[in-house]
N, C-alpha and C positions, 0 to 999 in steps of 0.2 A: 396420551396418545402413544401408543405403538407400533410403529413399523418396520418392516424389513424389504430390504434390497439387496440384489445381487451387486448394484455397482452403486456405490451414494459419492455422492460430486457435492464440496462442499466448495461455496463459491460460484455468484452466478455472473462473473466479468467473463469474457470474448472465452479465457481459457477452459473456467468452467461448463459456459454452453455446450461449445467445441467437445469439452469431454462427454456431456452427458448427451447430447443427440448421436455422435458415433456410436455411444457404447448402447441407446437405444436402437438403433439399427439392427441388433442382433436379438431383437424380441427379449434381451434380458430384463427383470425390473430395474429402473435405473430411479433415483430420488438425488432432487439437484437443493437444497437448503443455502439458504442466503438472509442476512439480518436486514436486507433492503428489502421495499415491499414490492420494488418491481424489478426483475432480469437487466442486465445490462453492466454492471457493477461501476465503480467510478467512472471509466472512460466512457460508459454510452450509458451515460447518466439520463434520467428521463426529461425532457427537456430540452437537451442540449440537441442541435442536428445530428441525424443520425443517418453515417456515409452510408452508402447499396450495400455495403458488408457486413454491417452491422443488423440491417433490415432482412437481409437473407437468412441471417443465422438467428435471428429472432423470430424470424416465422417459422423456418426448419424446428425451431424449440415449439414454438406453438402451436406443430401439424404431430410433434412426438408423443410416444407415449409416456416423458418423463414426468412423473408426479414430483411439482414442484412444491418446495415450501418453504415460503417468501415471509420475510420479517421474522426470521427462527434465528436464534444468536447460539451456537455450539457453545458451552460453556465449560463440558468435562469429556474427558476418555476414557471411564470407569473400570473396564476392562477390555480384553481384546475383542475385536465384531461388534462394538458398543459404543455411540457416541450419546449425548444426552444434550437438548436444546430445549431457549425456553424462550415462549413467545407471548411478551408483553402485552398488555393493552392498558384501555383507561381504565385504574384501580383493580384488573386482575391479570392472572397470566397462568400459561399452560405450560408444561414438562412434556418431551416427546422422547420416548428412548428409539434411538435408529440406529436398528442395525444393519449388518451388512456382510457379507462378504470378499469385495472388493471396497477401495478406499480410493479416490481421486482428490487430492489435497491442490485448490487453485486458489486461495488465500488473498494472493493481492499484494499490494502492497500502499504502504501510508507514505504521507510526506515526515522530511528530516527536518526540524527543526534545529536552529542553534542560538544559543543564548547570547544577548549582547545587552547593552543598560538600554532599560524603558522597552525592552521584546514582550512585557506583560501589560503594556499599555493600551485602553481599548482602542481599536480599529488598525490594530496589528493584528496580520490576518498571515495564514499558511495563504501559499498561491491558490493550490486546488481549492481552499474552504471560501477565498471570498469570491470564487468563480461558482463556486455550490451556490454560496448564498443569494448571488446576481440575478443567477439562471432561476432562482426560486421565487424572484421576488421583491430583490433588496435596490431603490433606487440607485443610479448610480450617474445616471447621467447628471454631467457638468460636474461629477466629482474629480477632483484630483487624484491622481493615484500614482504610487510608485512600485514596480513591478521587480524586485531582485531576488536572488541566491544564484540556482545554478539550473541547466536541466532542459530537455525540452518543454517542457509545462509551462515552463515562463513565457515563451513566444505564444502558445495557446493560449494561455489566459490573456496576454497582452491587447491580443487581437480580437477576443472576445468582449473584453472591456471595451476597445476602440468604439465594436458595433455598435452596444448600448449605449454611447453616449459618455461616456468617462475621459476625460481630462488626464492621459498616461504622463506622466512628466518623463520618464523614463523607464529604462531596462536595461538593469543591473546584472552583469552578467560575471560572477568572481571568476569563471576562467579567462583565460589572458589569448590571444589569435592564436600563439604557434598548439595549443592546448585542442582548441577546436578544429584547425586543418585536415589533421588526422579525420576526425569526422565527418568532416564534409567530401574528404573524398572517397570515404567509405559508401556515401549515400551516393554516389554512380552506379555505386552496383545496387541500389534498390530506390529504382524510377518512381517509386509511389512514393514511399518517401519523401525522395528529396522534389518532387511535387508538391506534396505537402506543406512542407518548408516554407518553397516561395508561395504559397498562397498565405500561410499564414503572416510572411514577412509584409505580403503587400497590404495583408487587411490591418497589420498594425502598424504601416510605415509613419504613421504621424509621431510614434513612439521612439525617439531616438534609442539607441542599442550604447552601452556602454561596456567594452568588454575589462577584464582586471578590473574590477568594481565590484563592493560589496557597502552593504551600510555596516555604519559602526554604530549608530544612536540613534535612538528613536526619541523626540521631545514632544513635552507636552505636559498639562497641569492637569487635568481631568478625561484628555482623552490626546489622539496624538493629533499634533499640529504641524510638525516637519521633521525630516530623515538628515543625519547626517551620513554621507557615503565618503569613502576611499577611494582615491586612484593612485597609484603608488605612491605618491608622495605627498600627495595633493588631497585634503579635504576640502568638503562645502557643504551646505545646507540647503536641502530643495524642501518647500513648505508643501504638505498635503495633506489628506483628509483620509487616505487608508495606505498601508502598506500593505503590498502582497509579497509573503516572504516566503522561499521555501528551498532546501539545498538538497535537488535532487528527490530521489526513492527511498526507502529502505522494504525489505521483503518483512511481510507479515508470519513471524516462525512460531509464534505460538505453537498452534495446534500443531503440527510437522514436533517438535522442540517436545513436547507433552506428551507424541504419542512412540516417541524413542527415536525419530528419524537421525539419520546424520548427515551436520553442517559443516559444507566447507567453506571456507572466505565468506563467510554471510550469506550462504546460501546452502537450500537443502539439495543435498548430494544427489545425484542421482546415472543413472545409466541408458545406452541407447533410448531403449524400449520408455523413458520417464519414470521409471520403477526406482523407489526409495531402498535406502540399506534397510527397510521391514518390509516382511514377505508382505505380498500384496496391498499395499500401498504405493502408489505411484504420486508426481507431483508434476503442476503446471503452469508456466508462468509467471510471474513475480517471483516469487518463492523461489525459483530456480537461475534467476538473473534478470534484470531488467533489461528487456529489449524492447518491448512497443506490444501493438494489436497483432502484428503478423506475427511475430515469433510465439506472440500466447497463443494465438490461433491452431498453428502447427505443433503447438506441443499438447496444445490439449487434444485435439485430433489421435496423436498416439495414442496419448496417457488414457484416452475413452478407451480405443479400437485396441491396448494392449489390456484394461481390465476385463474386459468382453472377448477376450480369448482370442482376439483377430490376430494373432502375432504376424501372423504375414503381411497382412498389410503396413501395419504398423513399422515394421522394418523399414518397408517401402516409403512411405513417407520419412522415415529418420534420414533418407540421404538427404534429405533438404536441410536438415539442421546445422549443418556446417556451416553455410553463408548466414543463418540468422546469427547464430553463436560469433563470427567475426563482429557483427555489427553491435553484438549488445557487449564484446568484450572493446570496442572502440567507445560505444558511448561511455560505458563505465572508466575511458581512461579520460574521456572529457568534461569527465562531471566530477573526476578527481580534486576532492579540496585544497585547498591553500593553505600551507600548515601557518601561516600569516592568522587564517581565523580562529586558530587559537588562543591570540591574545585580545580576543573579542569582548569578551566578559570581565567585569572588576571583579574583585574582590567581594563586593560585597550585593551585587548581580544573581539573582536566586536561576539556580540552572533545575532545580526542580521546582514547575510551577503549582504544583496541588500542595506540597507538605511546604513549602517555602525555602528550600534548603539553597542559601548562597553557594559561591564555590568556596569561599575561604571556608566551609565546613565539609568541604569534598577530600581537600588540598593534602590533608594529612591521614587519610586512609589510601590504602593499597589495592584495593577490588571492589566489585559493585556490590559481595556481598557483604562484605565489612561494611561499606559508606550505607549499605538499605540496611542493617541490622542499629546501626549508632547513628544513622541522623534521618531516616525515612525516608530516605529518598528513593523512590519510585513506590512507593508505597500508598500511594494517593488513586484516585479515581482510573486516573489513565493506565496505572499499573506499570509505569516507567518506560509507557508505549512514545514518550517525548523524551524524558531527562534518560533512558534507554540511550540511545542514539549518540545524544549530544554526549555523553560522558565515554563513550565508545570511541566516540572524534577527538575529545579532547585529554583522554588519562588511557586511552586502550584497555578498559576493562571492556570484558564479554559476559553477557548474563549468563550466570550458569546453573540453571535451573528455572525451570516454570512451573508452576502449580497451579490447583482448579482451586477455586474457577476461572477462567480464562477471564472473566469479563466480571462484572457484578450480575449477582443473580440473588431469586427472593430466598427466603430463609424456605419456605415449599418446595421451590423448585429443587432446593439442596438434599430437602427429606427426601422427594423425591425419587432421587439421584441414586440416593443412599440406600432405600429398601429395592429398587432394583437391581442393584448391586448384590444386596441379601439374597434376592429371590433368586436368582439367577446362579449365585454360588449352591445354595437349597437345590436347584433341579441339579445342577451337576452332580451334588453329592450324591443325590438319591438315585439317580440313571442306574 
């Protein structure tokens, strides 16, 4: 497949929508691509209730004229105006090269994972994945569960769990009160929010809240049977049937990281208007700070309305981003780790889980590319999209470099990739 677009919106969470129905308003072609088969991206996961603002902008998407294209995973940046995605099925798959002229990078963001002994034991779960798998399907009622890391996710999933029927033993929450205050009086200044909040606090009020808590162990012989948690000084063991474990965000940089963008503090840089340090590429949401649905909302709104030429508008909305930018640089000082969870992992605790690599085979390299070149680490399926993160938290290395393909892709999709690459060099030469 081949297509082109004036404005391609990769990413189809709140931020991505937001971009591609503005920059649709302006009659330009717009192509919104997503590896999920349906719009909505994590946060309005299909499934899950979905609040009046989320149902607005999904119908706005639905009345547009964005050609969308759903289950497509971006896998390279071949050249400039060029991205290249492939879209699986059972036993074949397709190549689409999409190009473009404007770029909307809304990416998202994954959960952070951090290593501790028995974290690779079944039914240790990322917060968001066993809330994935609930809402998919997966019994849970009369299950025990134990809900920690850090983040607002945790109160969501807790409460979500409550509904289905799950046995919460608690919620583990590694910031300590004077950590969280800050944020909570930041949420006066946004009513929806901190509305939010107390619904979710009352839907999971069965769940005791445990603040300065984190688990240190997960036990179990064949699958996990109970958590051992911290509280400053004090250990215990709560017996259960799933952890849900997860500390925090981290922003999805791939693609931004591959296509030259630049990062600052973990996030792609960017200016009023959502425009990235490369000409015509913009970015929104995740990727530019974690702040929630409203802030992605407003920034993908620009980042549409400033690829589509709207600058004036776009302006006009940026006075709003001062208050969102307060609340996501508050949450990000509340979800600031505990350098305590650094002494979380033994020695011999594999911190990358595809290649197996303990930390006492980290311990004595200097960088992430040293430790991935002499012991594989991040070198496995995930692409160091987990042992990434965790090694960031605990030795301060920064990946520094990405390469295609972003994702796994078939040995076709790669030829691919590759002759229109060729082909495409061929027409420039000969013009």
């Amino acid at each position: 497949m081949n297509a082109r677009f004036d404005v391609l919106v990769v990413g189809a969470g709140p931020a991505g929508i937001a971009a591609a129905v503005r920059a649709s308003e302006s009659g330009t072609r717009v192509g919104l691509v997503d590896d999920n088969p349906t719009p909505g991206g994590q946060i309005w996961r299909r499934g899950a209730p979905q609040p009046a603002s989320a149902r607005g902008w999904l119908t706005r998407l639905e009345a547009s004229g964005v050609q969308r294209l759903q289950g497509w995973r971006v896998f390279d940046a071949p050249q400039p105006g060029l991205l290249v995605a492939e879209r699986s099925g059972a036993g074949d798959s397709e190549c689409a090269e999409l190009h473009f002229e404007k770029l909307v990078l809304a990416t998202g963001a994954r959960e952070r994972f951090l290593p501790f002994p028995g974290w690779t034991l079944p039914n240790v779960m990322g917060a968001g994945g066993l809330d994935a798998l609930v809402r998919g399907g997966l019994p849970i009622t009369g299950k025990r569960v134990l809900v920690a890391g850090t983040g607002p996710l945790l109160l969501a999933v807790a409460a979500e769990l409550v509904e289905r029927g799950a046995d919460v033993a608690g919620l583990c929450e590694q910031a300590d009160l004077r950590q969280l205050i800050p944020l909570g009086l930041e949420l006066f200044r946004h009513p929806g929010k901190l509305l939010q909040g107390v619904r979710l606090r009352r839907a999971s009020r069965k769940a005791q809240v445990l603040t300065g808590c984190w688990p240190v162990e997960a036990k179990g012989r064949n699958k996990l049977e109970a958590v051992v948690v911290q509280r400053e000084a004090r250990r215990w063991e709560i017996a259960c049937d799933y952890l849900a474990c997860g500390f925090h965000l981290v922003p999805n940089l791939e693609l931004p990281m591959l296509l030259g963008c630049r990062i600052e503090n973990g996030f792609v840089g960017i200016d009023d208007a959502q425009q990235t340090s490369v000409a015509d590429i913009y970015c929104a949401g995740e990727p530019t700070g974690i702040g929630g649905v409203e802030s992605a909302l407003l920034e993908g709104e620009i980042a549409g309305l400033g690829a589509a030429g709207r600058q004036r508008e776009a302006r006009r909305l940026s006075r709003k981003r001062p208050a969102m930018q307060r609340f996501v640089r508050a949450l990000e000082r509340s979800c600031a780790l505990n350098p305590e969870l650094r002494k979380l992992p033994h020695e011999d605790t594999f911190v990358c889980r595809c290649e197996d690599v303990p930390l006492r085979a980290l311990r004595e390299h200097h960088s992430w590319r040293e430790a991935k070149l002499l012991t594989r680490c991040g070198m496995g399926p995930c692409q160091g999209r987990i042992c990434g993160a965790a090694t960031t938290f605990l030795f301060g290395w920064e990946p520094d470099s990405v390469r295609p393909p972003l994702l796994p892709a078939r040995i076709a999709s790669l030829r691919a990739c590759g002759a229109a690459v060729e082909l495409a060099q061929h027409n420039k030469e000969t013009r």
